[in-house]
LOROVEX-664262 format. One record per residue: residue in three letters; residue number from 0; x, y, z of N, C-alpha, C in turn. Coordinates in Angstrom, 3 decimals, always signed. Each point is the difference from the previous one (the first is absolute). Layout:
! LOROVEX-664262
     r     k         nu         nv         nw        cau        cav        caw         cu         cv         cw
   ALA   NUM          X          Y          Z          X          Y          Z          X          Y          Z
...
This chain:
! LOROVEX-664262
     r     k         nu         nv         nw        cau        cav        caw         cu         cv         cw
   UNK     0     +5.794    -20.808     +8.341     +0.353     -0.864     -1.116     +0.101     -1.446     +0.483
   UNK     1     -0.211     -0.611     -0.794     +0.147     -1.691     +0.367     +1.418     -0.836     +0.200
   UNK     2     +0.655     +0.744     -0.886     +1.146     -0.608     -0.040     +1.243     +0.658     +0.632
   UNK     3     +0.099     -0.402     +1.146     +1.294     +1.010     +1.353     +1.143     +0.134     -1.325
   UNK     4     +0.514     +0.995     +0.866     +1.354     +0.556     -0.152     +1.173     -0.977     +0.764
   UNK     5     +1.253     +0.060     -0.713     +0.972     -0.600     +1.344     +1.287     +1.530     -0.305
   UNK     6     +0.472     +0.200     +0.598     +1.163     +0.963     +0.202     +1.338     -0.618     +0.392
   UNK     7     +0.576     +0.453     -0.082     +1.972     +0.005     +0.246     +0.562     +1.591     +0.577
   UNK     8     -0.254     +0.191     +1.281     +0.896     +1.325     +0.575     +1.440     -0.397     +0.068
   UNK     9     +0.461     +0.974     -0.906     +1.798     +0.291     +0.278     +0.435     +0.985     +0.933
   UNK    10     +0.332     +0.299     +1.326     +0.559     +0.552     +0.355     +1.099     -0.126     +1.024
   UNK    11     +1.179     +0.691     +0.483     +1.066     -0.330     +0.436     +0.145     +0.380     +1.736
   UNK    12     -1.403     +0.143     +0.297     -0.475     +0.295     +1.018     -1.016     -0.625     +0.721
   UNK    13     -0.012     -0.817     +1.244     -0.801     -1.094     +0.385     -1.207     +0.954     +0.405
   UNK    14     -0.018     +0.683     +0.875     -1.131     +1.010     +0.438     -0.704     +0.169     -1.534
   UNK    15     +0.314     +0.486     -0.523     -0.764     +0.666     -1.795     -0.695     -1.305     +0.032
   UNK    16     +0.676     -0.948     -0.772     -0.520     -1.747     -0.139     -1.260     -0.276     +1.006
   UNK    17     +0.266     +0.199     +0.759     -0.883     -0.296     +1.112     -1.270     +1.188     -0.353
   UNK    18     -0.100     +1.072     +0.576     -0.836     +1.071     -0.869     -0.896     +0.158     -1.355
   UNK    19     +1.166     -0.581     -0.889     -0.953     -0.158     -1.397     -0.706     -1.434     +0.372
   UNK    20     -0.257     -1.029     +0.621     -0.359     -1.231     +0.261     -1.187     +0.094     +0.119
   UNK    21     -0.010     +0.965     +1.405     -1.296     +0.465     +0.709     -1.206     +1.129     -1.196
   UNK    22     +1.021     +0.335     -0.104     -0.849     +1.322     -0.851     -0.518     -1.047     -1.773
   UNK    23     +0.553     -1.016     -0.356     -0.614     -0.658     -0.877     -1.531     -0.790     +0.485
   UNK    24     +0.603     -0.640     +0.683     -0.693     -1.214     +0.463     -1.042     +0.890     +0.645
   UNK    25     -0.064     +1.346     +0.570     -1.255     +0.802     +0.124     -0.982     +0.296     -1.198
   UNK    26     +0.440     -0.010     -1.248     -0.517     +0.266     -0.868     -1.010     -1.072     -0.638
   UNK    27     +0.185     -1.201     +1.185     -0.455     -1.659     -1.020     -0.355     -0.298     -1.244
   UNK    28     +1.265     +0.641     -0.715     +0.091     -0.563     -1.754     +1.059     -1.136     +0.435
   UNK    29     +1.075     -0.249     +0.603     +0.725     -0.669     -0.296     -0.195     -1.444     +0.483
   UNK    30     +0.503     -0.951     -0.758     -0.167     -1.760     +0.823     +1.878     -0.132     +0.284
   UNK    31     +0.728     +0.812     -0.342     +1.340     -0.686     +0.194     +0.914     +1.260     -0.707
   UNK    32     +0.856     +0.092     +1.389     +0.874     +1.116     +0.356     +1.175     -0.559     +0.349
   UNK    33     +0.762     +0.217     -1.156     +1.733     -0.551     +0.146     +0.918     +1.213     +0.845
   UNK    34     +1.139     +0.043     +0.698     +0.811     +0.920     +0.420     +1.702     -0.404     -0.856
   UNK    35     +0.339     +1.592     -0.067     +1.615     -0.298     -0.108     +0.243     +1.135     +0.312
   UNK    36     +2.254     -0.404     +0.111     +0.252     +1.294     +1.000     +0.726     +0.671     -0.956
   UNK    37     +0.460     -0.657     -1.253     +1.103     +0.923     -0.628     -0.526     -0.473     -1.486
   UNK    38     +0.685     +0.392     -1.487     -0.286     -0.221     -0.857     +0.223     -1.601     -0.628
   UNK    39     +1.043     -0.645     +0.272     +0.539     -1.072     +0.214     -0.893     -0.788     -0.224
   UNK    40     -0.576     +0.068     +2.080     -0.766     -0.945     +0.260     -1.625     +0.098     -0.528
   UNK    41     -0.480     +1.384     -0.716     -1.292     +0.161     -0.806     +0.142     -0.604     -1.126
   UNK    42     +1.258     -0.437     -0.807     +0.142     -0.964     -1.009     -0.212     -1.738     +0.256
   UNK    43     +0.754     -0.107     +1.416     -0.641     -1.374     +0.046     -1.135     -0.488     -0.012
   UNK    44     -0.709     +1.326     +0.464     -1.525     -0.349     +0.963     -1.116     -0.288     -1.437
   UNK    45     +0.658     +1.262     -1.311     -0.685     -0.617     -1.085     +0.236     -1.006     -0.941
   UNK    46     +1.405     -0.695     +0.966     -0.047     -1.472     -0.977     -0.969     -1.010     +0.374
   UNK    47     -0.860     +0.753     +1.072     -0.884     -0.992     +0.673     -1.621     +0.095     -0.678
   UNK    48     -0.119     +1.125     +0.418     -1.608     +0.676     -0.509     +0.505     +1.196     -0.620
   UNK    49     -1.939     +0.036     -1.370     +0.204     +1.443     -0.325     -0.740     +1.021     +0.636
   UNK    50     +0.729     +1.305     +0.631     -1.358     +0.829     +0.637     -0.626     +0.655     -0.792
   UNK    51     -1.514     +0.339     +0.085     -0.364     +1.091     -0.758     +0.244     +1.060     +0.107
   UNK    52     +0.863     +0.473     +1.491     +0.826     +1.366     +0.457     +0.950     -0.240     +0.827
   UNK    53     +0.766     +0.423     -0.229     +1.305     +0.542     +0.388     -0.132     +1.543     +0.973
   UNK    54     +0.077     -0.229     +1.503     +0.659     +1.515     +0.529     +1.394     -0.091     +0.749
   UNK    55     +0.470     +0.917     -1.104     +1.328     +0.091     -0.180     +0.616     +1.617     +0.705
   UNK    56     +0.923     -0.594     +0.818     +0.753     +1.026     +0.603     +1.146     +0.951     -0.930
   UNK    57     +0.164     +0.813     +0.005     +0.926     +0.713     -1.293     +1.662     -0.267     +0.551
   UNK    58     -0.067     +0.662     +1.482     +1.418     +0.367     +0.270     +0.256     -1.140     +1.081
   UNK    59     +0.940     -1.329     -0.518     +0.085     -0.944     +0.886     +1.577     -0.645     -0.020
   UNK    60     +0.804     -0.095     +0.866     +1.035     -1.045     -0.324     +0.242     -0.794     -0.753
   UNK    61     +1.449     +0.685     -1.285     +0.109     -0.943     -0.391     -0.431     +0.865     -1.330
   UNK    62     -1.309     -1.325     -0.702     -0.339     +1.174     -1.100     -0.987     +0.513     +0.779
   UNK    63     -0.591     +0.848     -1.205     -1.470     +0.897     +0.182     -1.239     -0.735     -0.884
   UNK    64     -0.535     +0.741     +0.285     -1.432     -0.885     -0.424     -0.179     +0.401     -1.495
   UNK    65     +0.371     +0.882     -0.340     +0.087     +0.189     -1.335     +0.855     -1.042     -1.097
   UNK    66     +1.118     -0.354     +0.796     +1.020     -1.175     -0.693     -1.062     -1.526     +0.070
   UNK    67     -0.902     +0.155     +0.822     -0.331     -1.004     +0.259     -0.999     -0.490     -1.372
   UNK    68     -0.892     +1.604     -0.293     -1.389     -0.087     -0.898     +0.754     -0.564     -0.957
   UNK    69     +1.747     +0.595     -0.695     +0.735     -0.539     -1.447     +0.003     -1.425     -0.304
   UNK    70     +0.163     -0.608     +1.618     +0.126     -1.424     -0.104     -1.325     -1.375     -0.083
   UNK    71     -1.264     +0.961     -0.548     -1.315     -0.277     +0.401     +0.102     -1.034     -1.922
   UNK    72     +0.414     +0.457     -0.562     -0.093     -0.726     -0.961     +0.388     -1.427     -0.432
   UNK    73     +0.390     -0.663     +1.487     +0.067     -1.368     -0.089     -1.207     -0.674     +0.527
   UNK    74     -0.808     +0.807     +0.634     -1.120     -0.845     +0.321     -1.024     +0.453     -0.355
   UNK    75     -1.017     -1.357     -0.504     -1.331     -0.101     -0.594     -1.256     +1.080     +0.425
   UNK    76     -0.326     +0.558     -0.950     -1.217     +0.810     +0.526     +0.623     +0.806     +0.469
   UNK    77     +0.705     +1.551     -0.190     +0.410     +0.840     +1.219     -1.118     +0.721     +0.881
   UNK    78     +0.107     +0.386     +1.346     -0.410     -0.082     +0.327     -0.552     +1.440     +0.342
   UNK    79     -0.960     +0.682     +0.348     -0.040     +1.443     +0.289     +0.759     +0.308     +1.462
   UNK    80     +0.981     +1.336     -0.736     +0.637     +0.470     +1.283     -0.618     +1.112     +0.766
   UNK    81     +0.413     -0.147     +1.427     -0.451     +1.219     +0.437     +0.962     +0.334     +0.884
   UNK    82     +0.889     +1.219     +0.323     +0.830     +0.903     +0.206     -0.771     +0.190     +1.514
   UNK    83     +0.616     -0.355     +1.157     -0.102     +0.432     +0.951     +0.987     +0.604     +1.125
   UNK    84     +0.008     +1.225     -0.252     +1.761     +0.915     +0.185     -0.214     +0.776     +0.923
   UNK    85     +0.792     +0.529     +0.940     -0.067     +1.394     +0.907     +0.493     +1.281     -1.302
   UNK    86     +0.613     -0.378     -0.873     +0.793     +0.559     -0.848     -0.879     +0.680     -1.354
   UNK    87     -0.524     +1.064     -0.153     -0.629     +0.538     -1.106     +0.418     +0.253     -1.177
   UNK    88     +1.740     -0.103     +0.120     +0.108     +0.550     -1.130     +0.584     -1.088     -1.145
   UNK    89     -0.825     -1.164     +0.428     +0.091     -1.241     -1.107     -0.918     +0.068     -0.948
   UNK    90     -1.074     +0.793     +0.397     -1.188     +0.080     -0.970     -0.106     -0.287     -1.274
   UNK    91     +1.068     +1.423     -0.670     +0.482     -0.526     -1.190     +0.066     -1.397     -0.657
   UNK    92     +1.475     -0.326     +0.417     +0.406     -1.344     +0.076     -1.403     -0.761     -0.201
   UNK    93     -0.315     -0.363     +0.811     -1.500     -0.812     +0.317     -1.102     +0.085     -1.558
   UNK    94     -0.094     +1.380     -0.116     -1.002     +0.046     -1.121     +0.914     -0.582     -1.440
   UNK    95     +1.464     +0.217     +0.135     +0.622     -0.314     -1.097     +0.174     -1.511     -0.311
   UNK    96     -0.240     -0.946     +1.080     -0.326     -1.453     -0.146     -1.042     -0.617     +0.059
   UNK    97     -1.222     +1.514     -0.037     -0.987     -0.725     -0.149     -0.688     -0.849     +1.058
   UNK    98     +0.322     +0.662     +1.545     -0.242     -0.492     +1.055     -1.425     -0.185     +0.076
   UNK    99     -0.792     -0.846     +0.476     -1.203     +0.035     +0.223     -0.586     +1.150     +1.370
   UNK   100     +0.733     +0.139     +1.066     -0.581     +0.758     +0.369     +1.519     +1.007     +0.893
   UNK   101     -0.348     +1.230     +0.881     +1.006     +0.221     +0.531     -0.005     +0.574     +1.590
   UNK   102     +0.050     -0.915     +1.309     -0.879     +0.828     +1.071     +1.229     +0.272     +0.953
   UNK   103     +0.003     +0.858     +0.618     +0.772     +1.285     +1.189     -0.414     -1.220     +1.129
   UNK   104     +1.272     +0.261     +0.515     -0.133     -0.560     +1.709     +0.088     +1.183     +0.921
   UNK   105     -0.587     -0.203     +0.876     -1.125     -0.745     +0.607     -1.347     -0.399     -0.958
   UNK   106     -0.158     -1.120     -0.333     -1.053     -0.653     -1.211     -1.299     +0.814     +0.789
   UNK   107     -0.606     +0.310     -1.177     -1.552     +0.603     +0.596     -1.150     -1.490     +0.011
   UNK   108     -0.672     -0.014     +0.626     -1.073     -1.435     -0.323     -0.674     +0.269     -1.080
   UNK   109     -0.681     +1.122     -0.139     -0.848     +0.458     -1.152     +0.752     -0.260     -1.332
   UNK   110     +1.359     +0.319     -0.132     +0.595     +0.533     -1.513     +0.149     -1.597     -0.057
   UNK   111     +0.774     -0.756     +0.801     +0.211     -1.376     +0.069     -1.456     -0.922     -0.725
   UNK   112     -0.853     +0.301     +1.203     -2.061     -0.831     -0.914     +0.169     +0.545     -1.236
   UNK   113     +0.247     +1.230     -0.586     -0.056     +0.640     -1.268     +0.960     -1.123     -1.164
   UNK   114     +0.992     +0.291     +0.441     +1.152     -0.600     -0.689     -0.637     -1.173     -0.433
   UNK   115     -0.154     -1.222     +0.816     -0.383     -1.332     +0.352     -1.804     -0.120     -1.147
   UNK   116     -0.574     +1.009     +0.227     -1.515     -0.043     -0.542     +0.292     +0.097     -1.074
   UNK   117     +0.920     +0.947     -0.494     +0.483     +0.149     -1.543     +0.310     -0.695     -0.987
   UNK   118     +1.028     -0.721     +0.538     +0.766     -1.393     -0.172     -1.105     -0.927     -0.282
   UNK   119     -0.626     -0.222     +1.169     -1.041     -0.798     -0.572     -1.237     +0.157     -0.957
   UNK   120     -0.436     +0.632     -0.055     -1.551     +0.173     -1.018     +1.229     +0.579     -1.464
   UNK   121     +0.917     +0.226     -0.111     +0.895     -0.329     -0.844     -0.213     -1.026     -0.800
   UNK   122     +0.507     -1.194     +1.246     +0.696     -1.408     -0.592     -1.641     -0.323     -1.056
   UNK   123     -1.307     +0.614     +0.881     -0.959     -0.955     -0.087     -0.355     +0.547     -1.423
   UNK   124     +0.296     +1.117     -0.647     -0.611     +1.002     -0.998     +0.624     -0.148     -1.365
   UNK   125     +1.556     -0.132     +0.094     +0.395     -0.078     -0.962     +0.380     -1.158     -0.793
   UNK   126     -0.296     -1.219     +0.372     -0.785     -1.254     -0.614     -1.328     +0.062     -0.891
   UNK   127     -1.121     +0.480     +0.901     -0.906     +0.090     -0.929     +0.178     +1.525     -1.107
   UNK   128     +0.788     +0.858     +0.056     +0.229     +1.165     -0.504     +0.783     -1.044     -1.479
   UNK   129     +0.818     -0.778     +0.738     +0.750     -0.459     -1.412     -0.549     -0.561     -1.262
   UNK   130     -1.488     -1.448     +0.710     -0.663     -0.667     -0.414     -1.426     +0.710     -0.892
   UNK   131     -0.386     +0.946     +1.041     -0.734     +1.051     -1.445     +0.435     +0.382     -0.370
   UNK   132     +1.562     +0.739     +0.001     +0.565     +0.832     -1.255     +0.072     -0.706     -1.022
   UNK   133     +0.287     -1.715     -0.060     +0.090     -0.880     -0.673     -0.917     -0.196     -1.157
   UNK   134     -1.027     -0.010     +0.734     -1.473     -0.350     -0.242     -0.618     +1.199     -1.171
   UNK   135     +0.106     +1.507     +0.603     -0.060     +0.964     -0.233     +0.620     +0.262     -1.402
   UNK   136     +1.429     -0.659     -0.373     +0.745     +0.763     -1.038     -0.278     -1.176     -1.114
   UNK   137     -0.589     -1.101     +0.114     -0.554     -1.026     -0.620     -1.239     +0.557     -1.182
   UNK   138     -0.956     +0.581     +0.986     -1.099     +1.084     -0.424     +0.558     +1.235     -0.618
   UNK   139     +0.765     +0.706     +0.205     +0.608     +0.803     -0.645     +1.162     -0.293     -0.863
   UNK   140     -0.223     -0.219     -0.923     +1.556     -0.541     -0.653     +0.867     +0.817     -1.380
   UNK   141     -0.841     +1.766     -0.040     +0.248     +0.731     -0.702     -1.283     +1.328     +0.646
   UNK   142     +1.262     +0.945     -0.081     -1.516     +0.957     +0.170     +0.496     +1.119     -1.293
   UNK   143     -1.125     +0.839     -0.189     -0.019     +0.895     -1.400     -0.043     +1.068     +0.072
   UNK   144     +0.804     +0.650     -0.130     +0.563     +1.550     -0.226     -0.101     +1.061     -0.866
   UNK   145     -0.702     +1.190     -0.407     +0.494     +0.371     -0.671     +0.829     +1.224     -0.071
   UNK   146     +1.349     +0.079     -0.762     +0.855     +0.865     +0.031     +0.198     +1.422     -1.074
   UNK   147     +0.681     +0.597     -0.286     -0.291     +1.102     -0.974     +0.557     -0.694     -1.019
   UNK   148     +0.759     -1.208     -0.181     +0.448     -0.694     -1.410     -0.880     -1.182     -0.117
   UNK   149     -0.870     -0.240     +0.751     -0.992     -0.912     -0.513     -0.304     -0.807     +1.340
   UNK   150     -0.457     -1.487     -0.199     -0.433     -0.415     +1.157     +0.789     -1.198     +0.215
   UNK   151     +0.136     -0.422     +1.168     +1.231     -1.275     +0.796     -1.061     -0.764     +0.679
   UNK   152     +1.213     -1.155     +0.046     -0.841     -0.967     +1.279     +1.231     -0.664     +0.761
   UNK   153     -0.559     +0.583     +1.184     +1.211     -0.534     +0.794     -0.507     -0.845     +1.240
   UNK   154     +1.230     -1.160     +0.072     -0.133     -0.687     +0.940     +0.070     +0.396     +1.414
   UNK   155     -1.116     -0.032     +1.474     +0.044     +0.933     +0.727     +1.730     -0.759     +0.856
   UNK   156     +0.010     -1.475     +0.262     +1.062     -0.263     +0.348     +1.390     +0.397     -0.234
   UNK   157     +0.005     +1.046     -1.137     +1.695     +0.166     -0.436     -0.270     +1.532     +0.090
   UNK   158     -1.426     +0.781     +0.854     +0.442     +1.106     +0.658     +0.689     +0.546     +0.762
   UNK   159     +1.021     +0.420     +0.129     +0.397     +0.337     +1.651     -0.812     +1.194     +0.667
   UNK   160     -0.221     +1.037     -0.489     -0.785     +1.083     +0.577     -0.712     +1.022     -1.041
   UNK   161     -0.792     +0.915     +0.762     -0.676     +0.516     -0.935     -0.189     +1.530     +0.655
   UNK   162     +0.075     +1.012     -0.911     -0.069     +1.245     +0.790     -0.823     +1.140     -0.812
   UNK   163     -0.752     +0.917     +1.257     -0.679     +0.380     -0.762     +0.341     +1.771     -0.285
   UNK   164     -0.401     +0.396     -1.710     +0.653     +1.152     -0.525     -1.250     +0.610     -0.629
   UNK   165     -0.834     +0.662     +1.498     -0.858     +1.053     -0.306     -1.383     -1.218     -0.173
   UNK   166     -0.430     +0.440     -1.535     -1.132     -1.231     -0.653     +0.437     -1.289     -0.218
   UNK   167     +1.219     +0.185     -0.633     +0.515     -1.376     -0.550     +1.102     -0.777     +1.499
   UNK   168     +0.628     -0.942     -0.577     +0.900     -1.175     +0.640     +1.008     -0.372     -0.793
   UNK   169     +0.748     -0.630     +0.566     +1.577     +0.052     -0.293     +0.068     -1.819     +0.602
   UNK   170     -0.312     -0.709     -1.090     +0.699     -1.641     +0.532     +1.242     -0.140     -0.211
   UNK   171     +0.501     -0.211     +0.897     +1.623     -0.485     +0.004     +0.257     -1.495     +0.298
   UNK   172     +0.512     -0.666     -1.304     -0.019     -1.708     -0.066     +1.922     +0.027     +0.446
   UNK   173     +0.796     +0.789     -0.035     +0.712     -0.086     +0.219     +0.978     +0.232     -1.565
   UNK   174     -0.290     -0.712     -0.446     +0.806     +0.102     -1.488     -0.935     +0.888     -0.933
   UNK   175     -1.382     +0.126     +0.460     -0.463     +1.235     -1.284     -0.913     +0.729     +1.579
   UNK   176     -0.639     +1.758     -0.952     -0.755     +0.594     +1.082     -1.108     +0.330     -1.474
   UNK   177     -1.126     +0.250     +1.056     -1.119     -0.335     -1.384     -1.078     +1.424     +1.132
   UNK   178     -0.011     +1.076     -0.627     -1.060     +1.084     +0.384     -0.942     -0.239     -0.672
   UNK   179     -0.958     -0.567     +1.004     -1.485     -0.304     -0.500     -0.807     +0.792     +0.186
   UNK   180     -0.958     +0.277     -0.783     -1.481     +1.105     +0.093     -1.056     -0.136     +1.443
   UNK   181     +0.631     -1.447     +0.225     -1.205     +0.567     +1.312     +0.463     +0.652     +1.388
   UNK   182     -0.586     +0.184     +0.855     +0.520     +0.131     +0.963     +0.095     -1.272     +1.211
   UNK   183     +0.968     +0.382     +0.984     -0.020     -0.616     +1.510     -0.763     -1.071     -0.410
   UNK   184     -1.272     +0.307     +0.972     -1.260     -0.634     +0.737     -0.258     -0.755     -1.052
   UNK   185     -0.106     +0.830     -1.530     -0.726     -1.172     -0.869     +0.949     -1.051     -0.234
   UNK   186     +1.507     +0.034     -0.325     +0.573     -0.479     -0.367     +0.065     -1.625     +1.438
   UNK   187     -0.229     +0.683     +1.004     +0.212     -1.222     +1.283     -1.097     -1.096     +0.194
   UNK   188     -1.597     +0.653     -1.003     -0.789     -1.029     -0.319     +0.141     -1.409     -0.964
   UNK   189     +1.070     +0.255     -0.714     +0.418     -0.785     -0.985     +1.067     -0.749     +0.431
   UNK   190     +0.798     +0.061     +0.946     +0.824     -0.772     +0.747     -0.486     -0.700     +0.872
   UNK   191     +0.567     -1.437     -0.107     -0.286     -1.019     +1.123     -0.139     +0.448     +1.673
   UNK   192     -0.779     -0.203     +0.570     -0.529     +0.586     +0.948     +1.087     -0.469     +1.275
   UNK   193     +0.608     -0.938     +0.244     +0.904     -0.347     +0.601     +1.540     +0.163     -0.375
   UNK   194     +1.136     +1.002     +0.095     +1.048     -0.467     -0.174     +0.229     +1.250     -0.347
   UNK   195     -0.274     +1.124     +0.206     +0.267     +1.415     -0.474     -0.269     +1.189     +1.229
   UNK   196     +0.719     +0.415     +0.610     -0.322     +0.920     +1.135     -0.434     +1.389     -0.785
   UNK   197     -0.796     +0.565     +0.805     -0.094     +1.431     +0.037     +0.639     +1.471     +0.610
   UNK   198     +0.354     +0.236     -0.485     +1.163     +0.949     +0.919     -0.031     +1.511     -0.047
   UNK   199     -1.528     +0.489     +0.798     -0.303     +1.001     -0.119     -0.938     +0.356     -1.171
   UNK   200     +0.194     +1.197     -0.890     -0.981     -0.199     -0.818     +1.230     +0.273     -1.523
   UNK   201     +1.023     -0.061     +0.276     +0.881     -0.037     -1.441     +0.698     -1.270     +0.039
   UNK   202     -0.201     -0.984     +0.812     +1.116     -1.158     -0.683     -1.091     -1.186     -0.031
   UNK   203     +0.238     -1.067     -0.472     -0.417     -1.543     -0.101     +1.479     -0.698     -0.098
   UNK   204     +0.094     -0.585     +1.104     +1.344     -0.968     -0.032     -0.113     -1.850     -0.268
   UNK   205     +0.912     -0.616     -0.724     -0.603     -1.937     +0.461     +1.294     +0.430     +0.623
   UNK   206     -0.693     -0.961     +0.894     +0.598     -0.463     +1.280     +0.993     -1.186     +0.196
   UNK   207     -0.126     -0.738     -1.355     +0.703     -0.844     -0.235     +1.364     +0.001     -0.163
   UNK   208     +0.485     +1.014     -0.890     +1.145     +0.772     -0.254     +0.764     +1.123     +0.470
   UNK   209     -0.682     +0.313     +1.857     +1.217     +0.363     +1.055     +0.887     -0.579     +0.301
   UNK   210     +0.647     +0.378     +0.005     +1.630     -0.621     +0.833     +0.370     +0.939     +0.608
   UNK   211     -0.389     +1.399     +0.391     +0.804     +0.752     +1.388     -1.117     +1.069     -0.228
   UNK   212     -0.048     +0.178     +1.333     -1.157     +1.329     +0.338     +1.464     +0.487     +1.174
   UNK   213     +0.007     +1.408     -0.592     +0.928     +0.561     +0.844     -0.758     +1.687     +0.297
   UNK   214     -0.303     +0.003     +1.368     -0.773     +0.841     +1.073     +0.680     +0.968     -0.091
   UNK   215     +1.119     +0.064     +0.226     +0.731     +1.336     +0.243     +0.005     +0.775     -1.220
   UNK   216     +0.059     -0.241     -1.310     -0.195     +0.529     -1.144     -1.185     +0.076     -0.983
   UNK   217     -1.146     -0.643     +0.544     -0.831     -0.075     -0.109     -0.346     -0.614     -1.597
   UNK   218     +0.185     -1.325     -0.243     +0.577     -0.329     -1.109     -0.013     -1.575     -0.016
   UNK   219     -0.811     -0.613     -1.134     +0.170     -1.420     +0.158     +0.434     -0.398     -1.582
   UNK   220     +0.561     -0.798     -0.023     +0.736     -0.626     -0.816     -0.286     -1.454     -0.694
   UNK   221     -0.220     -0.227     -1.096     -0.813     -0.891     -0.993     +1.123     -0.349     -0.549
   UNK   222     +0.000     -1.521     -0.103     +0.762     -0.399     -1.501     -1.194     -1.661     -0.175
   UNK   223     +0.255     +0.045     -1.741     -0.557     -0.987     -1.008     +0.738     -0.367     -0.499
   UNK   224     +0.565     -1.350     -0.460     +1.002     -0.486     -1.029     +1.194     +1.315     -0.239
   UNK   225     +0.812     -0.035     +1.229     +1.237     +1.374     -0.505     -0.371     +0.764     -0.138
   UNK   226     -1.269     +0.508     -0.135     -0.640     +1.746     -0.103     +0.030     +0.329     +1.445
   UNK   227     +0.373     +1.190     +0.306     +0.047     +0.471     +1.445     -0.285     +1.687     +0.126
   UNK   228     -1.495     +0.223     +0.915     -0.489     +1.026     -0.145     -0.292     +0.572     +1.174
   UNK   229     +0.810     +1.356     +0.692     -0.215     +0.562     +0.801     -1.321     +0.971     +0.084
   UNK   230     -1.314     -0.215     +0.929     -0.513     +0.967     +0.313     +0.113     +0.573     +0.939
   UNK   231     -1.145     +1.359     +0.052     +0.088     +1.153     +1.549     -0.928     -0.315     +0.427
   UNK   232     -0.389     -0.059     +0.877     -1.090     -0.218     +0.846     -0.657     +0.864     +0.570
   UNK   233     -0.912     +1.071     +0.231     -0.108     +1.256     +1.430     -0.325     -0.467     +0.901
   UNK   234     +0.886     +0.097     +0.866     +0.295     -0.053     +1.099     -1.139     -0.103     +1.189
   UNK   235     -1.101     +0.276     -0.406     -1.540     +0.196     +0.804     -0.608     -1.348     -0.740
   UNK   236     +0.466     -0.572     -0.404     -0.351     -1.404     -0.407     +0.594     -1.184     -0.387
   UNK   237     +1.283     -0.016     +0.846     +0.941     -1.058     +0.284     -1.068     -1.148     +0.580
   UNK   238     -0.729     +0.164     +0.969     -0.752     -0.934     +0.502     -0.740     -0.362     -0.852
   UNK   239     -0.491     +0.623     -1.388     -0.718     -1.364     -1.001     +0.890     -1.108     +0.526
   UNK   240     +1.380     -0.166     -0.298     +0.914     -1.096     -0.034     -0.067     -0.311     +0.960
   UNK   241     -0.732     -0.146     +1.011     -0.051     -1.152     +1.532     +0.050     -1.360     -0.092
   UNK   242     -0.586     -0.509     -1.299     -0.232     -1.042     -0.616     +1.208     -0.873     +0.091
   UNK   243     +1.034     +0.420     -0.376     +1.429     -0.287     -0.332     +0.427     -0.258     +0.855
């Protein structure tokens, strides 16, 4: 990518600090690698710069790194975290704030390039993902349905998801659900081509209107203007959502 990475390692351990340094700066994404030793001093360091990552130690003097992510909401742009623990059984925790990533010490190099590659062709994707969805729902600005009480037109933007029941589909706008005659596949030709995941062969999700993908239950969670809609996910296709 063209445009480096800079990082901020938190940990309460000079050896670690030192370790994650090497093991970044092996990876040559980064132009600028901040250190801190406690949570404290990872607050000053972002009154300075913003990182695009954060590796954050969990169990450290003082607070924990988890107290630390609560206090992330004073500064601009938060930043993606990544959980770097001897300690496994933060996992949880981690997915419940929405951690960006979560790696076991002794750090592997591989899961680390992984992590880091992710992050990036990320940053680079979901810009232009935003700008054609834009573009996309411009061109689409009603699509046409027909139902067993007659026929609708609905705006694809005030979809949240769509599921499929046998032949027909099930749009869920959040405040109404509309079982349409077609199926799946046909129904995903008529939607803006950007801004709607596929999720196996029974869901169509926008992507716009996640706010929590939660792994352990296999289950992501939509809200629109106060409408708030839990789906299931199977579990053999959590990774559609890599995206996220």
């Amino acid at each position: 990518m063209e445009h480096k990475l800079s990082a901020l390692i938190v940990d309460d351990e000079e050896s670690a600090r030192r370790l994650m340094v090497k093991l970044l700066e092996e990876t040559l994404y980064f132009s600028e690698i901040r250190l801190a030793n406690s949570v404290d001093s990872a607050l000053i360091e972002l009154n300075k710069f913003n990182p695009d990552l954060i590796f954050l130690d969990i169990k450290m003097p003082g607070k924990y790194g988890i107290e630390f992510v609560d206090e992330l909401h004073f500064v601009d742009g938060k930043p993606g975290i990544v959980f770097v623990t001897a300690y496994d059984q933060y996992a949880i925790q981690a997915i419940k704030i929405q951690a960006f990533d979560y790696l076991l010490k002794p750090v592997n190099r591989k899961e680390l390039k992984n992590c880091i590659e992710k992050y990036a062709s990320r940053q680079e994707e979901v810009p232009s993902m935003l700008v054609s969805r834009a573009e996309s729902l411009k061109k689409f600005s009603r699509i046409k349905v027909n139902t067993r009480t007659g026929t609708v037109f609905i705006n694809p933007a005030t979809i949240l998801f769509c599921k499929a029941e046998g032949n027909y589909t099930t749009i869920c706008t959040g405040e109404k659900e509309y079982l349409c005659s077609l199926n799946l596949g046909k129904l995903k030709e008529q939607l803006p081509v950007s801004g709607f995941i596929r999720i196996g062969r029974s869901l169509i999700i926008n992507f716009e209107y996640i706010t929590l993908l939660d792994r352990k239950k296999s289950a992501v969670t939509l809200v629109r203007e106060n409408e708030s809609v839990t789906v299931k996910i199977p579990h053999q296709h959590l990774k559609d959502l890599d995206i996220l």
